[in-house]
C-alpha positions as CSV (number, residue, x, y, z in Angstrom):
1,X,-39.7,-15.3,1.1
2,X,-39.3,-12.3,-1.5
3,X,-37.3,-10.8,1.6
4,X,-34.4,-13.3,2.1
5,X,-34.0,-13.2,-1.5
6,X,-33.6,-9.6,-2.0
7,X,-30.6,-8.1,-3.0
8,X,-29.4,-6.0,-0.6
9,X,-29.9,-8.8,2.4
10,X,-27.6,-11.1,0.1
11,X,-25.2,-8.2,-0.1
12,X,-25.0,-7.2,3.5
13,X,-24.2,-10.9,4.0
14,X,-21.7,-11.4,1.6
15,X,-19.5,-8.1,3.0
16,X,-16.1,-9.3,4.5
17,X,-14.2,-6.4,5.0
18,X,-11.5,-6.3,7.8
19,X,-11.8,-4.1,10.9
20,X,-8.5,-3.1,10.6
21,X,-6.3,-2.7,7.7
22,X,-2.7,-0.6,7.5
23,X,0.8,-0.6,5.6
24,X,3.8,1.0,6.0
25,X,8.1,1.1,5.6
26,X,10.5,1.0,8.0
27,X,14.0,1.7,8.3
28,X,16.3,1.9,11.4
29,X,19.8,1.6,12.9
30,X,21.0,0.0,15.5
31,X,23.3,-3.1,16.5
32,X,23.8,-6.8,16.7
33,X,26.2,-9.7,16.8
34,X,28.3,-8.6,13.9
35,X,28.0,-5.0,14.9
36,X,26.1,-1.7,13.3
37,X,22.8,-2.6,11.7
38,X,20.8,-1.0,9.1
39,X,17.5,-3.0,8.6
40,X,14.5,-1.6,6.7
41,X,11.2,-3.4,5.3
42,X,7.9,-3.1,4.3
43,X,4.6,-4.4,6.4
44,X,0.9,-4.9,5.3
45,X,-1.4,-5.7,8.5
46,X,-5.0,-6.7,8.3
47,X,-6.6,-7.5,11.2
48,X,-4.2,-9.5,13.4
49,X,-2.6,-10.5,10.5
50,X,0.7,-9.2,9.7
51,X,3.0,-9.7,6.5
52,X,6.5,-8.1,6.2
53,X,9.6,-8.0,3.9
54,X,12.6,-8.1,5.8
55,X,16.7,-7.0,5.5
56,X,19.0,-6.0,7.7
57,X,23.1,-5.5,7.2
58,X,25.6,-5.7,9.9
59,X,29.2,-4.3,9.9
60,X,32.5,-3.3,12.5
61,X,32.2,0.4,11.2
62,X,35.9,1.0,12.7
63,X,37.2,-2.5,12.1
64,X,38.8,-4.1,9.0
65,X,38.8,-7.3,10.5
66,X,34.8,-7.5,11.2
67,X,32.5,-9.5,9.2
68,X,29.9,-8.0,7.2
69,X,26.3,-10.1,6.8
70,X,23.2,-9.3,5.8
71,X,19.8,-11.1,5.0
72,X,16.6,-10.9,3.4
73,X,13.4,-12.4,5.0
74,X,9.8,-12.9,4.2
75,X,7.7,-12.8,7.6
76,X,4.2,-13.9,8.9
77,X,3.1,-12.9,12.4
78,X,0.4,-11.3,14.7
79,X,0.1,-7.9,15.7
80,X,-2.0,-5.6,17.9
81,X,-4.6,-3.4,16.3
82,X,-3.7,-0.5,18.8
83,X,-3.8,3.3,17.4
84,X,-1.1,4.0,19.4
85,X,1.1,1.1,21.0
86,X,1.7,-1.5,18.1
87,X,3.4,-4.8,18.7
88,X,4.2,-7.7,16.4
89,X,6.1,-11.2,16.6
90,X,7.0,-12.8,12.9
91,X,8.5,-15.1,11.7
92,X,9.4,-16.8,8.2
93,X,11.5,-17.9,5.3
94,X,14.8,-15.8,4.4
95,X,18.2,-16.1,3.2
96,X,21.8,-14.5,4.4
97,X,25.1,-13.7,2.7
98,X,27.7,-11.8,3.0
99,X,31.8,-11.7,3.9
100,X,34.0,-13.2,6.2
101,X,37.1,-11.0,6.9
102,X,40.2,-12.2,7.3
103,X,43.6,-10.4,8.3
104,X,43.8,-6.6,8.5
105,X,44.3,-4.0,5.6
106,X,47.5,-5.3,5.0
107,X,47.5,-8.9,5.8
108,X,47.0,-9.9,2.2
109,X,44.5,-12.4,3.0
110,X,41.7,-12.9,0.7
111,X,38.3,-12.5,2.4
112,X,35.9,-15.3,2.7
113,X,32.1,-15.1,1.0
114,X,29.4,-16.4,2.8
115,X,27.6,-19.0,0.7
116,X,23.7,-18.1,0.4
117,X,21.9,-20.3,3.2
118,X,18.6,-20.4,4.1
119,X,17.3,-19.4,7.0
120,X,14.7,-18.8,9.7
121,X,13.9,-14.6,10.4
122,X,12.6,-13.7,13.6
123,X,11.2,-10.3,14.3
124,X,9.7,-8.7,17.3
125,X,8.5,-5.0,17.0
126,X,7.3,-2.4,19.7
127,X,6.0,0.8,18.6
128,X,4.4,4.0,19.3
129,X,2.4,5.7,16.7
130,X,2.7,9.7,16.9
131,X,0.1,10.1,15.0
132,X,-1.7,8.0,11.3
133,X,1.4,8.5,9.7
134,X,4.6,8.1,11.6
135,X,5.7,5.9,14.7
136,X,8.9,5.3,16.4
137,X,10.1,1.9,18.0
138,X,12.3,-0.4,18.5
139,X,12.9,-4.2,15.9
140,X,14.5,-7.0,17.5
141,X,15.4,-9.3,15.2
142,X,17.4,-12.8,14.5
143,X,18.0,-14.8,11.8
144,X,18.4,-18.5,13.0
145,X,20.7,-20.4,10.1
146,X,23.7,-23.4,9.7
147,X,26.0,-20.8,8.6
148,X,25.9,-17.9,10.9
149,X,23.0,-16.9,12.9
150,X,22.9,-13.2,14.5
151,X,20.8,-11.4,16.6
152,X,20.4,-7.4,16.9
153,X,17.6,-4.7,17.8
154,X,17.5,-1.7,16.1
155,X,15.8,1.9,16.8
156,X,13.5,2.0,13.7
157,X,11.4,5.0,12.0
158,X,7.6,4.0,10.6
159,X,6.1,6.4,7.9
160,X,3.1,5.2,6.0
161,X,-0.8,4.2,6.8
162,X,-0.4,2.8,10.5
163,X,-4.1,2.6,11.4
């Protein structure tokens, strides 16, 4: 009895800690439906578990006329614990924004802000992990809205703890 009572049985018991635990930035550059994207973000994985914050921006570089949108998102997901391959679907809560361009440089006409509408960010990462502290991969990404829902991928960098 003393024996299933002692300390260190209750503590070994009582230990929860994950298998797997990293966290990391990202930033990248690519392109989507409104053009060149910048995204970057932050991720926290434990386990399978993965949580990430989200933006991208997308712009016509070369082109007065082209709308300019970004968002901001909140993601859940699941991920692979791989050292070197790492993939991830999300998804979660965000909002967009951004301008609607009308005319050209000289048209006179006023631009258009996009109101602030809620929407649903989707995210779909493959990477591959040089070494513990920097990978490479590619983000596909969406943000599914009423206002104006996009889509892009983007060639992204990883630096941080990535297993």
């Amino acid at each position: 009895m003393s024996l299933l009572l002692s300390p260190g049985l209750v503590f070994a018991q009582n230990s929860s800690e994950p298998t797997h635990s990293a966290g990391w930035v990202n930033t990248g550059l690519g392109f989507g439906t409104g053009g060149v994207t910048l995204i970057g973000g932050a991720s926290r994985q434990i386990d399978h578990h993965i949580f990430s914050v989200r933006g991208t921006t997308s712009t016509e570089l070369f082109n007065y006329n082209g709308d300019n949108i970004w968002d901001l998102g909140i993601l859940y997901g699941w991920a692979t614990t791989s050292q070197t391959f790492h993939l991830s679907a999300s998804a979660g809560f965000g909002m967009i924004g951004g301008v609607y361009r009308k005319g050209g440089l000289f048209s006179g006409e006023p631009d258009e802000n996009i109101p602030l509408t809620p929407g649903l960010p989707l995210e779909f990462n493959v990477s591959w992990r040089s070494n513990r502290q920097v990978g490479f991969g590619w983000h596909y990404f969406a943000n599914l809205n009423q206002e104006r829902s996009f889509i892009g991928m983007a060639f992204t960098l990883q630096i941080g703890r990535l297993w």
